[in-house]
N, C-alpha and C positions, 0 to 999 in steps of 0.2 A: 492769503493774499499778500502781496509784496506791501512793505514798511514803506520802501524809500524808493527814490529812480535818481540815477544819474544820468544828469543832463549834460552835451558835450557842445558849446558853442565855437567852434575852429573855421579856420581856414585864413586866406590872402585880405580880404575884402574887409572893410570898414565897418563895424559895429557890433561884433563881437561882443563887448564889456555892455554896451548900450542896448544892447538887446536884454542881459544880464538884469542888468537895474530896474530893464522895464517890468521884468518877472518877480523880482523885488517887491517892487510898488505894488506889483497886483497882490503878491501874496498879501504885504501890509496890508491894502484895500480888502483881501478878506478874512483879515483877524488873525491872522498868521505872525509868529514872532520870527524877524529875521536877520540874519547875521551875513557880512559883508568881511571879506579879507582881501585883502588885495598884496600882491605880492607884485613885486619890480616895477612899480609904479611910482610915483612922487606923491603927496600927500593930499595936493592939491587936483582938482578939476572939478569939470561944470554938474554931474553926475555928483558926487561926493556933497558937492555944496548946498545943489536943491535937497536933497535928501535931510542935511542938517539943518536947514530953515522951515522944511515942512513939517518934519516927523519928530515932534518934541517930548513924544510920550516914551521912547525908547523901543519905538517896534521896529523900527532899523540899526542896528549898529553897524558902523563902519571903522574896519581895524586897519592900519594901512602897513606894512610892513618890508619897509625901501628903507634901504642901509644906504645907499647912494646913489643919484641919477648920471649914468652915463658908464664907461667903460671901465670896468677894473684892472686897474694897471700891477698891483704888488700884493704881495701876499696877507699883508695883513689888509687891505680891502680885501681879498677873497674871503678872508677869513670872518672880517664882518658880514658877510653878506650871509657867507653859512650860519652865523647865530644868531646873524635878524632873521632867516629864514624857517631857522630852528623854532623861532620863538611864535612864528604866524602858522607853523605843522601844531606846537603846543596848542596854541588856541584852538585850531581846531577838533585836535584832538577832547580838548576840555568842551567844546562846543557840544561838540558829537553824544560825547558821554552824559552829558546834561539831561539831553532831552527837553528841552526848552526852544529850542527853536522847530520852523516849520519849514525854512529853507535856509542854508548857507550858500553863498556864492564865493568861491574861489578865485575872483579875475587875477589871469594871467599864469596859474598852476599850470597848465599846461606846459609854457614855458619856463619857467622853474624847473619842471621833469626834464626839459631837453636839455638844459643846461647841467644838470648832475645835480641841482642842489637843493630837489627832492626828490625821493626815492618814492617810483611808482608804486611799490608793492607795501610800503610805509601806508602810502594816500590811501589805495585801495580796502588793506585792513581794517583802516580807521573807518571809511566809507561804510563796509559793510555789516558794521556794528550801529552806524547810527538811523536814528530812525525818520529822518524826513528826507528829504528831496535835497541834491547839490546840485551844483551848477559848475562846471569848472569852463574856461575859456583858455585861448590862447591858439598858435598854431602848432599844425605837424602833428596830431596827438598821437601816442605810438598806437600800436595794435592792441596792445592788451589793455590800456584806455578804450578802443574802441567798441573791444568785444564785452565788456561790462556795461558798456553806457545805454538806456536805453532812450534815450533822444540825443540824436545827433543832427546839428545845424551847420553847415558848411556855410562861408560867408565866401563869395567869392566876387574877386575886384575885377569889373569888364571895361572904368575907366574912372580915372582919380587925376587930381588936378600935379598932386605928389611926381605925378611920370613928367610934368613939364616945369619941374623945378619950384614948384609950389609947397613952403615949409606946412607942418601944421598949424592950423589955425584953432586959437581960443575960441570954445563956444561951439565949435566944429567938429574937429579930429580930439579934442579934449576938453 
């Protein structure tokens, strides 16, 4: 019988990550040890926060791994972004090989891959050596993401306040 499943939360539409955490919580809710990485994310949000006020025993961890928020202009941001991003593949890699946890959530690896600055077949390796359930999110996942994954969840956006110049809102979109 199969170790592990990857799970692929993609698409345009809102809740992605949020969907993630809620899968989180459940696993916590039944004794499961779980690990959080977040990649090209800021440190902060509403998600991250409850998790640290509720969950004090250490059965969520949340790693966050954002070298900067907003657009990379010069090389040496580029260059940070690759060795903060280096350093959140280490983790998981070191997750994976543990065997300690019951699920990892990836938010935002997906984009990370589309960007170059991680390598799908790097992810995938690691994946298929470790033994519980991932969860990776983000958009656009390529093909070879999709033919590994065995749950995939499209989120697709049919009407967002964002189309009439509405920014994100704390508590909301974060």
């Amino acid at each position: 019988m199969k170790k592990n499943f990857l799970h692929i939360n993609h698409g345009f539409g809102k809740g992605k990550s949020t969907a993630g955490y809620g899968l989180c919580l459940r696993a916590y809710g039944c004794g499961l040890k779980v690990l959080v990485i977040r990649f090209l994310k800021p440190n902060e949000s509403g998600e991250v926060s409850v998790i640290q006020r509720l969950v004090t025993d250490g059965g969520i961890t949340v790693k966050s791994f954002e070298y900067m928020h907003g657009f990379i202009k010069t090389e040496d941001e580029a260059a940070g972004l690759l060795k903060c991003t280096k350093k959140a593949m280490d983790c998981f890699k070191s997750a994976a090989e543990s065997g300690e946890y019951g699920l990892i959530f990836l938010d935002e690896l997906i984009d990370a891959v589309n960007l170059g600055i991680v390598d799908a077949d790097e992810f995938l390796e690691i994946y298929r050596k470790c033994s519980c359930d991932v969860v990776i999110s983000g958009r656009n996942p390529s093909e070879k993401l999709m033919a590994e994954a065995d749950y995939i969840t499209e989120f697709k956006n049919e009407k967002h306040p964002y189309e009439k110049g509405v920014l994100a809102r704390k508590g909301i979109e974060y």
